[in-house]
N, C-alpha and C positions, 0 to 999 in steps of 0.2 A: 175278101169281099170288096168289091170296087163299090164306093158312095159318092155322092154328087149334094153339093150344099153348095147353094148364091151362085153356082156356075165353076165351081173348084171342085174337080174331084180329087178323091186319096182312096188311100188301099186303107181295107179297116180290118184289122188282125186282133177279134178277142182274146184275151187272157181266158188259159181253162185254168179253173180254180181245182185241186186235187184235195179231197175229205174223207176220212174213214169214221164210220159211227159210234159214237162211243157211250157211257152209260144210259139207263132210261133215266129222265132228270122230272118226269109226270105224267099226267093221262090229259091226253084232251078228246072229248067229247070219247070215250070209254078206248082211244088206241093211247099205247106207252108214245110218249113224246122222247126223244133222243138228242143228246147233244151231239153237234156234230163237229169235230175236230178237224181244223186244218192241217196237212199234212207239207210238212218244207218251204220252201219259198218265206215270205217274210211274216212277222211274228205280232199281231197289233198288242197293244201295250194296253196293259188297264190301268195304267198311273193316274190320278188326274191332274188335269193342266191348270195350267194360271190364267182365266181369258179376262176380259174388262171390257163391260155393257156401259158407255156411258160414262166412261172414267170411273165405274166404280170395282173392284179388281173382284173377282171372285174364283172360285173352283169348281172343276165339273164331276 
């Protein structure tokens, strides 16, 4: 897809995201809600991190 921003165009190539469905994890408004799992490519981490509001250091 060709885009145009300030007078600069670029070619713009989304990322397809690839998800298979996985357990029912609730109901919202009476349908089963599903987690959805990512399938390859990269993996986000649920560590939490170190960040610092203010110089005052905390975790998320």
């Amino acid at each position: 897809m060709k885009l145009c921003y300030r007078g600069v165009t670029y070619e713009y190539e989304p990322q397809v995201e690839v998800s298979q469905e996985g357990d029912v994890i609730g109901r919202y408004r009476g349908c089963p809600l599903r987690e959805h799992l990512a399938r390859g490519g990269r993996v986000l981490s649920r560590l939490s991190a170190l960040l610092t509001y203010r110089g005052v250091p905390y975790s998320s």
